[in-house]
C-alpha positions in Angstrom: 131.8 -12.1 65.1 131.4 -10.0 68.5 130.6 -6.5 67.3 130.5 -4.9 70.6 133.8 -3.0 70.1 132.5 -1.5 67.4 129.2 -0.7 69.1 130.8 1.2 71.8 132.8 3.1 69.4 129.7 4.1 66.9 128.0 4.8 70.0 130.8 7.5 71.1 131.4 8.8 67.8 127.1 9.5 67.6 127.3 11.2 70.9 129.8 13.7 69.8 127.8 14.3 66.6 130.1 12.5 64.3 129.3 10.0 61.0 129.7 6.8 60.7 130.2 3.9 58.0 128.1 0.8 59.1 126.3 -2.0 57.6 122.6 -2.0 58.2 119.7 -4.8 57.0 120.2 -3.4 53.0 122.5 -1.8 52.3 126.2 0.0 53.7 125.2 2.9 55.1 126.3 6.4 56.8 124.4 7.6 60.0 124.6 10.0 62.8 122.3 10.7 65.5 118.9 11.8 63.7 118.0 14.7 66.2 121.3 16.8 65.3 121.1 19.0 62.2 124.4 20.1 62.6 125.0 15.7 62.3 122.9 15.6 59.3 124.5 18.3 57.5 127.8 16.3 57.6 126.4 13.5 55.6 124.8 15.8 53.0 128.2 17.6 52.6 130.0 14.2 52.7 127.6 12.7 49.7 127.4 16.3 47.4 123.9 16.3 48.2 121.3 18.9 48.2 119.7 18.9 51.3 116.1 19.4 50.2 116.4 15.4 49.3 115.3 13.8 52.4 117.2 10.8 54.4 115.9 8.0 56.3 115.6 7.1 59.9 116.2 3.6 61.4 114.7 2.4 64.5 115.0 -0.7 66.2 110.8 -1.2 67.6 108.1 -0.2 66.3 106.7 1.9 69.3 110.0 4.3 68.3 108.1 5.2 65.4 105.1 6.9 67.7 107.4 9.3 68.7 108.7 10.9 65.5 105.5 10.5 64.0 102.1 12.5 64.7 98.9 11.2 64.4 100.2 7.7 63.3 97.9 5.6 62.2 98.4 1.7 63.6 97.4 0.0 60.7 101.1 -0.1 59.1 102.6 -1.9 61.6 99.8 -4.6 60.7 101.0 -4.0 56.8 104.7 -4.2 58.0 104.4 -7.9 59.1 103.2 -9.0 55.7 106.5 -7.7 53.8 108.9 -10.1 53.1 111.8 -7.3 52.2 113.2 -4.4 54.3 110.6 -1.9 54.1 110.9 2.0 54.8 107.5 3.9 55.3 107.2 7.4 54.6 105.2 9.0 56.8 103.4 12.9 57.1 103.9 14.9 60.1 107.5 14.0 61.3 108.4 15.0 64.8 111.5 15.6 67.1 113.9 15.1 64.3 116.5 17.2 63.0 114.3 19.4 60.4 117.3 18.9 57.6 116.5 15.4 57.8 112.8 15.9 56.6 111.2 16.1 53.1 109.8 19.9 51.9 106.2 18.5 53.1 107.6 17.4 56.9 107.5 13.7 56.0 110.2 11.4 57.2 111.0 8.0 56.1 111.4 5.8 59.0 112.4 1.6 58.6 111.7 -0.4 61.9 115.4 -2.6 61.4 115.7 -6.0 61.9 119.4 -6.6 61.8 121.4 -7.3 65.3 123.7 -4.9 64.9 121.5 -2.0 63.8 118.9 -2.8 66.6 121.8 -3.0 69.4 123.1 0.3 68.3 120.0 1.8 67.8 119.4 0.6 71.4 122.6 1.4 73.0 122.4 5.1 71.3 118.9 5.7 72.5 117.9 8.0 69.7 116.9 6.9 66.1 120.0 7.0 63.5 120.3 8.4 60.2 120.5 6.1 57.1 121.7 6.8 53.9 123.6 5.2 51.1 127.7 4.9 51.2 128.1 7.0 48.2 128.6 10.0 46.4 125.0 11.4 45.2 124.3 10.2 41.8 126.5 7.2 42.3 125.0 3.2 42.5 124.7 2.5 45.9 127.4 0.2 47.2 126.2 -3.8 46.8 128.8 -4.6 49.5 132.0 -2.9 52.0 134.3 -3.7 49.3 132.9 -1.3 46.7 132.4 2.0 48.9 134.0 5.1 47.3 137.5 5.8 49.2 136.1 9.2 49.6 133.3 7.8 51.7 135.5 5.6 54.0 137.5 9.0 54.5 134.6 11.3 54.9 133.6 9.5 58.0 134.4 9.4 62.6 134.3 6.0 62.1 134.2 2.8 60.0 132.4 -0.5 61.8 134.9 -3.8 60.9 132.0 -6.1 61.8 130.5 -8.1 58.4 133.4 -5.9 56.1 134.5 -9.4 54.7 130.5 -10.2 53.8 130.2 -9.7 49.8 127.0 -11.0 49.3 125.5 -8.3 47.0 122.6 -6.6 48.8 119.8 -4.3 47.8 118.2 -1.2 49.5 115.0 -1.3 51.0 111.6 -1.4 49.6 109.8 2.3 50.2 106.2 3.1 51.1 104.1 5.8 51.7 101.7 5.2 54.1 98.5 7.9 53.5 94.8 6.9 54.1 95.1 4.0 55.5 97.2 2.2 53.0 100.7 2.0 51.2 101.6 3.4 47.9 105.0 1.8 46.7 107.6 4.3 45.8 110.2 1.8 45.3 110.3 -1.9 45.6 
């Protein structure tokens, strides 16, 4: 399926600092551009929760990650290739994000994502895009379109139609910290 209409349409709704339902490599999703608080506050109003509870950040290459990150230490990307799963690395010192996004310590999770459509927006947006779970806070996370809350689907600028039909049952990503030189899993 050509998801270029949809695309264009994330792409617009992002600009304007609206929300959007997509699909990512894990798990639906809602995202807006990750530099605008005012974006970020949407989604923690849509999902009833607190913002001190940090989000994540998708990129589509790994040099995206140098700059939101300071003094980023290389050796991840090298750890990176050896996961087998969708894997989000929590890292210290975020940068050039909006400062809702980030945890009380100035940490950010950030996942390098592999899926087309996810790497073509990311691309076509030209900024790094929130990602967070279709539903409510305190609710299971959506295992496919079918199952996201109503309230969700209505909460959002726009819904993507590309891969609504897919029901495979999917699974959010694994979740690292990456401190001294190695990762400490939070969450596989």
């Amino acid at each position: 399926m050509n998801f270029n209409n949809d695309i264009e349409k994330c792409v617009a709704v992002l600009e304007s600092g609206g929300i959007v339902l997509y699909p990512t490599d894990t798990i639906w999703g809602i995202g807006c551009d990750a530099t605008n608080s005012e974006a970020v506050a949407k989604i923690y109003q849509l999902k009833n929760r607190a913002d001190e509870k940090a989000m994540i950040v998708l990129v589509a290459q790994e040099n995206e990650v140098l700059k939101y990150v300071e003094e980023l230490d290389l050796k991840v990307f090298d750890y990176l290739k050896t996961v087998q799963k969708p894997t989000t690395v929590v890292y210290e010192n975020a940068t050039h994000l909006a400062k809702n996004l980030l945890g009380k310590d100035g940490s950010i999770g950030i996942r390098i994502c592999k899926d087309d459509f996810c790497r073509e927006l990311i691309n076509r947006f030209k900024k790094p895009i929130v990602s967070t779970s279709a539903n409510k806070s305190g609710d299971e996370f959506p295992k496919n379109f079918e199952v996201v809350d109503i309230a969700i689907r209505n909460g959002v600028d726009y819904i993507v139609q590309y891969r609504q039909d897919d029901k495979k049952n999917v699974t959010p990503s694994s979740v690292v910290k990456w401190k001294n030189g190695e990762a400490q899993v939070l969450r596989s």
